[in-house]
C-alpha positions as CSV (number, residue, x, y, z in Angstrom):
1,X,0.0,0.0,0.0
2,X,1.2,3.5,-0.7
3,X,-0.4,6.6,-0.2
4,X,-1.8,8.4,-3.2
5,X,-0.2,11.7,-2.9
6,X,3.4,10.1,-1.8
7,X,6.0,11.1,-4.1
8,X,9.8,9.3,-4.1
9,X,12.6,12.2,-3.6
10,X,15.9,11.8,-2.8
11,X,15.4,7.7,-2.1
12,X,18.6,6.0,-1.3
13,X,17.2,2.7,-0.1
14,X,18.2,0.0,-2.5
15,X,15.2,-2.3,-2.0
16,X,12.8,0.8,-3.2
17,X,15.0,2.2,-5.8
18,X,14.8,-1.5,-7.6
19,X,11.0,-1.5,-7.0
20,X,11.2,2.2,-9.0
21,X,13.1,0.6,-11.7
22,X,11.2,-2.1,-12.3
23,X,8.1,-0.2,-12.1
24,X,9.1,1.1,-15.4
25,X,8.1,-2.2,-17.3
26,X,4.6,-2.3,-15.7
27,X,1.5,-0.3,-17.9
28,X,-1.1,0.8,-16.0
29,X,-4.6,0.6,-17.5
30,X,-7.2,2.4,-16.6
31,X,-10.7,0.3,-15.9
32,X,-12.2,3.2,-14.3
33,X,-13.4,1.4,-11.0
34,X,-9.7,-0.1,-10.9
35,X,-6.1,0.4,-12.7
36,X,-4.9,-3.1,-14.1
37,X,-1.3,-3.1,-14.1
38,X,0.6,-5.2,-16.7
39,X,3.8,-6.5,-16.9
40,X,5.4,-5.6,-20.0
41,X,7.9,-8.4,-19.7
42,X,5.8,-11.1,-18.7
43,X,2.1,-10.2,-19.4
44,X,1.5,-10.8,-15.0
45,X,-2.0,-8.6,-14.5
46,X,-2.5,-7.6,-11.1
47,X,-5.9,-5.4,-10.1
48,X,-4.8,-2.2,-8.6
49,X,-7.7,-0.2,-6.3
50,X,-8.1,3.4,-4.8
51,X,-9.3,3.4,-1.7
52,X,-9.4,6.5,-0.2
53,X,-6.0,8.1,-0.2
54,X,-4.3,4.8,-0.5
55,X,-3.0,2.9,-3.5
56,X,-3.6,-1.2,-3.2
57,X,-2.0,-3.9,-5.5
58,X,-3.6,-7.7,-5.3
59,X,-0.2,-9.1,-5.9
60,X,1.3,-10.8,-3.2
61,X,4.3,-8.7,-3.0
62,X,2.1,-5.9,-1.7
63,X,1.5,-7.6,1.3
64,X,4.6,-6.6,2.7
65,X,6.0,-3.8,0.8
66,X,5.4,-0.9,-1.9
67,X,4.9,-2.8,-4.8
68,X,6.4,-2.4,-8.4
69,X,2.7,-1.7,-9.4
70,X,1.7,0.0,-6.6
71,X,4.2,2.9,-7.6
72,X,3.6,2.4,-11.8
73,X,-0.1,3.8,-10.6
74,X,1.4,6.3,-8.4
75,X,3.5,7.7,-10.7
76,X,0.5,7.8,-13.8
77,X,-1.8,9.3,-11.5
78,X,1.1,12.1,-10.8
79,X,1.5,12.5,-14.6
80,X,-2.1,13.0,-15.2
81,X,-3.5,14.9,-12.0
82,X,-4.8,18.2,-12.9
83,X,-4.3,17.7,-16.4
84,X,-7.8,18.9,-18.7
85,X,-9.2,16.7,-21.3
């Protein structure tokens, strides 16, 4: 779980700077209710939810850390905030 507003300055943890990498191969989807977030490498799909201010993967890696999808939503959801269509 990370929160929706959390933005990743200055990290020098190694653990989340991988996860920041790797978030780079995961496309996030928008399914209005839900992001899906696929792997670009390996076509895993894992449902990604809002829930409040909080971001929340169904992968299993999310259960005890930031997941790699967890921040690909993040960071979209920075690109696009306050952007008019």
């Amino acid at each position: 779980m990370i929160l929706r507003n959390h933005r990743f300055e200055n990290v020098e943890d190694r653990q989340i700077l991988d996860r920041l990498l790797r978030s780079q191969d995961i496309r996030t989807i928008n399914r209005f209710e839900f992001f899906e977030a696929v792997n670009s490498r390996n076509g895993h799909r894992y449902k990604v939810q809002l829930r409040g201010n909080k971001i929340v993967c169904s992968c299993p890696d999310s259960q005890t850390h930031t997941c790699k999808h967890e921040i690909a939503v993040a960071r979209d959801i920075e690109l696009f905030e306050g952007m008019e269509w």
